[in-house]
N, C-alpha and C positions, 0 to 999 in steps of 0.2 A: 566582364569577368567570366572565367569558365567554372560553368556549374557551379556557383557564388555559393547557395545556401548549404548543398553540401559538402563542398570543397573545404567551408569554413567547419562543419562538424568533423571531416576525415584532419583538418589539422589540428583541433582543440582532441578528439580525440584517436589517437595511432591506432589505436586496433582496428579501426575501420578503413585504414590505410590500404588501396589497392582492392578496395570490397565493395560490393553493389551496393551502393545507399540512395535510400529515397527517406527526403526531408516531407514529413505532412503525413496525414491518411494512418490506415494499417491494414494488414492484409483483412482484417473484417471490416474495417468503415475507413472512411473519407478518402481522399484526395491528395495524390502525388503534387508539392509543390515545385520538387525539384530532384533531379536522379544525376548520382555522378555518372562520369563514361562510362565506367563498367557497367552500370545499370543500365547505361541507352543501348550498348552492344546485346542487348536482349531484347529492346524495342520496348522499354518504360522509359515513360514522355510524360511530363509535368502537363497536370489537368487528368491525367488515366487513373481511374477507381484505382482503389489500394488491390480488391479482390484478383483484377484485371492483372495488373503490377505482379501480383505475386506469382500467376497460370506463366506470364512471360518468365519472369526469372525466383525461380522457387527458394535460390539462398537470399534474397535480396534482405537486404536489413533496415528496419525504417528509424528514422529516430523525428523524435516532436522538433516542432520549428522552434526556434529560441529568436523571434525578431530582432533582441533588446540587442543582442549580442550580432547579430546582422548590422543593425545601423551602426552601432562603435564602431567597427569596423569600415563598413563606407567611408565614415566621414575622416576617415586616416587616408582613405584609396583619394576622396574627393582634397583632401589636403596635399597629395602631392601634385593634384592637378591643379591648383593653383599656383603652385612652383613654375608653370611654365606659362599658366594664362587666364585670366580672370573671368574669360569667356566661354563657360561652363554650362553646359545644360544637363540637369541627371535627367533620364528618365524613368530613373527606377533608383531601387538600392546598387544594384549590381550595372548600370548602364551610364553611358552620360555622352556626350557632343563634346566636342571642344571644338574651338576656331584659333586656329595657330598663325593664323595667318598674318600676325602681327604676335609675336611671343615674348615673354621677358626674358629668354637666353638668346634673342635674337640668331636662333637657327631658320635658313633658309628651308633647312628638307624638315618637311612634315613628317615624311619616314623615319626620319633618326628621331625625330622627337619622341615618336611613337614609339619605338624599340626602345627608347630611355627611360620612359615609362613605364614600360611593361618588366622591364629589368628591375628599377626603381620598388615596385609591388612586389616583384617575385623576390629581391634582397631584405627590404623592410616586413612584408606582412607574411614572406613563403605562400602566398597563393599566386596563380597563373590568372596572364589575361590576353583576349587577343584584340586585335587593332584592325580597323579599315581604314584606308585615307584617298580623298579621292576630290573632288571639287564643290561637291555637295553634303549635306545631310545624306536626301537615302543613297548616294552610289558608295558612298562611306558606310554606311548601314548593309547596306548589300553585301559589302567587300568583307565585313567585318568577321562576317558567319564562314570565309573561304577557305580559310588555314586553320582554322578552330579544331581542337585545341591548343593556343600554345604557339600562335601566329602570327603575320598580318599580313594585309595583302594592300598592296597600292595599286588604283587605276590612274593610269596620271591623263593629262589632258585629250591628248590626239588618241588614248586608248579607249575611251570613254564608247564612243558611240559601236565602235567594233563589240564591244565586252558587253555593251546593251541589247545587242542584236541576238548574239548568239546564246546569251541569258535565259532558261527554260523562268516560263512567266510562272511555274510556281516558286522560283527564288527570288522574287519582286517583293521588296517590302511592302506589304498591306493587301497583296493580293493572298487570300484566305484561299481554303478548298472548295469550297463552296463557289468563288467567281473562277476558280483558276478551272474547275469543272466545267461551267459555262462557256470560258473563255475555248475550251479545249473543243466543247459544242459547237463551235464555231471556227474550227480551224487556226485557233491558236493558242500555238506551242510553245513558242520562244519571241525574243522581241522581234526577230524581223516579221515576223507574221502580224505583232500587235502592230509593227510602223507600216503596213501594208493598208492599216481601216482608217479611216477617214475620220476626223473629232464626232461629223453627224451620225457615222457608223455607230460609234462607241457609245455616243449619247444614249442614244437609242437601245443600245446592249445595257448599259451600264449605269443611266442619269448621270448624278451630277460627276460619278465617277470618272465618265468616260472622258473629260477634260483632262483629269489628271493622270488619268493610262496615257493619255495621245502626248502628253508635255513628258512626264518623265521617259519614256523609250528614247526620245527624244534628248536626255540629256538636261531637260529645262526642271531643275527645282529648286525656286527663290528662298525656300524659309531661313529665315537668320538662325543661329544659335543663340539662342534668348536666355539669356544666364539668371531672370530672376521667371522663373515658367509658373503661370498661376493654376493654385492648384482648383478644381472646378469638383471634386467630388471626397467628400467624408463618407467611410463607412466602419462597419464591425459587423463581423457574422458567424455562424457556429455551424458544425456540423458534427449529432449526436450520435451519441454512439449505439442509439437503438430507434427507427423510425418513430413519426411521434403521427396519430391519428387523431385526435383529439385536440381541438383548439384551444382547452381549458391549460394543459400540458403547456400548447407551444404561447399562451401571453406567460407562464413561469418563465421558458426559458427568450423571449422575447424582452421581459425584464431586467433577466440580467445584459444581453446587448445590449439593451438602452442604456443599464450603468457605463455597459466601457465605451459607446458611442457619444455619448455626455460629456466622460473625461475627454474622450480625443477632440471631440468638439473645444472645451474648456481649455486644452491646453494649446491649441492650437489659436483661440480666442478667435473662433469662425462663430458664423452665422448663417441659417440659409432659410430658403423658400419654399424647398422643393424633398419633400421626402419620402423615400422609397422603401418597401417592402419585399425583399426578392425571397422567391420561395423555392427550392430545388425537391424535386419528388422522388419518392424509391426508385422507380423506371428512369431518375436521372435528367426528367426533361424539364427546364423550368420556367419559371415567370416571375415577375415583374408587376406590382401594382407602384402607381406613385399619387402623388398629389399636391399642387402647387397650390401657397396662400400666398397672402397680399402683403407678408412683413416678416421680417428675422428672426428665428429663435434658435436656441440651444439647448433651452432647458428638458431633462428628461420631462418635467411636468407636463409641460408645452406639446411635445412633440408623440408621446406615449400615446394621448389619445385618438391621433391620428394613425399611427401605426395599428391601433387596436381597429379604425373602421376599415381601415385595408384588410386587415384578415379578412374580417366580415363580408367583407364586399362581394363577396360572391363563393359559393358553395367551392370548397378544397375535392381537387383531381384526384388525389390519392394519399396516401400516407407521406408524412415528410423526413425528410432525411439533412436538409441545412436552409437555416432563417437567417434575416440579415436584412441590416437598417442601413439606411445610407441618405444623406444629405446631399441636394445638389442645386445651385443656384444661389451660389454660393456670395456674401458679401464682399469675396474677396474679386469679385469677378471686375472685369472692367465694363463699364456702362460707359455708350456713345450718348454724347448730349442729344436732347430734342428740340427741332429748331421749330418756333411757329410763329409762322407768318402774322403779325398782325394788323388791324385794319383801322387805318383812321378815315374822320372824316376830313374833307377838304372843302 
């Protein structure tokens, strides 16, 4: 979807029709989760301070996230994509995979299907959406971001390895700024530079990374579209609208997270092992404490007192500015059996 969480406020409401909006944050606290195009023409980008947001574009208009009314929505978008195939991966509220490759309109072009679709959302729901289609997940992923907004773009088979080459490796899905910086340290620019290093090159740049730079430039990526995708992390988190220096301050509002991470626990009827305390500081840089036990829980009771010895765990860097609890290790996860050998006598 283009620009999903605002696109859905500019049509619930018209006067923001054609106007900078950034969903999340305010120009005095938190965090842009989403800016329409008018907003990105100014260079505000989901994840940038509100304060930041506003220096870039001084009419921008922010409005609060309304989730509830985000997922209604999805699950209309994710409804007509089962019109065509059952083989559905979202990745988000606003994202998802499909595999057409066997469809229930029995169309052979993946591109009409795709244009039917996007037609399909822009007639039923009036928001816009653009499309990649290509042989893969990422060359599909890649291609999807080309004509945006309001597009799509097909790699078809024989085109693949040409349009890989000449791909500047910061439009490679997963490659971040931070490897596409190192990569650039190293003399590469675009994939034919990446398909120029050797798998032991990249390893060695990269770990475990550099196997999967050396396969996709390449063309090569196996993952299915897994239409039932397990989800591996719960969370809930806050960010106040005045820093908070005081640990007594942040278990009150620690409290109430744990209310709404209990329900989402609750309603989702998860369980987990693994839970996390992330902490974001004034200066914006943050961390992470977590802590694994030996068995499942959900309950705020259960899991509260753990969250409290994270705090503690170690002396706070600075004044805080967003807390946030999160679950991970999850019961929904899949577990490989363990096989043991055993020993008789003979």
């Amino acid at each position: 979807m283009d620009a999903f969480y605002a696109s859905v406020e500019q049509l619930d409401d018209p006067d923001l029709l054609g106007k900078a909006v950034a969903v999340g944050g305010s120009e005095i606290r938190g965090v842009v989760s989403a800016a329409s195009y008018e907003a990105r023409k100014f260079g505000v980008r989901s994840a940038m301070s509100g304060v930041l947001a506003k220096k870039k574009c001084p009419h921008l208009i922010f409005v609060r996230p309304r989730y509830e009314r985000y997922k209604e929505i999805s699950v209309k978008i994710r409804a007509i994509f089962y019109d065509y195939t059952d083989l559905v991966e979202p990745l988000s509220l606003d994202e998802a995979y499909l595999d057409v490759t066997e469809n229930k309109m029995n169309n052979t072009s993946a591109s009409m299907i795709a244009e039917e679709i996007r037609e399909r959302i822009w007639n039923e729901l009036n928001l816009r959406a653009s499309a990649g289609i290509s042989i893969n997940k990422f060359i599909a992923k890649v291609a999807s971001d080309i004509n945006k907004p309001n597009g799509q773009k097909t790699i078809n088979p024989e085109d693949v390895i040409p349009f890989l080459e000449t791909l500047s490796v910061n439009k490679f899905y997963g490659v971040g700024k931070v490897t596409a910086a190192k990569m650039h340290n190293n003399g590469i620019f675009t994939g034919l530079d990446l398909k120029q290093k050797s798998i032991e090159e990249l390893t060695t740049l990269f770990g475990k990374s550099g196997a999967y730079y050396y396969k996709i430039v390449r063309g090569i990526h196996n993952s299915e579209v897994k239409p039932n995708r397990i989800r591996k992390s719960i969370a809930a988190e806050r960010t106040f609208n005045e820093n908070l220096s005081s640990e007594i301050f942040m278990l009150e509002r620690l409290d109430k997270i744990g209310d709404e991470l209990a329900r989402r626990m609750h309603k989702s009827k998860t369980k987990g092992k693994t839970i996390t305390l992330k902490i974001k500081y004034s200066d914006f840089t943050q961390q992470t404490r977590s802590k694994t036990i030996s068995y499942f829980i959900s309950e705020k009771k259960d899991f509260m007192p753990i969250v409290k010895e994270l705090l503690f765990q170690e002396k706070l860097k600075n004044s805080v500015r967003l807390l946030g609890i999160s679950f991970g290790n999850l019961n929904t996860e899949k577990t490989l059996p363990i096989w043991v050998q055993l020993k008789f006598d003979f």
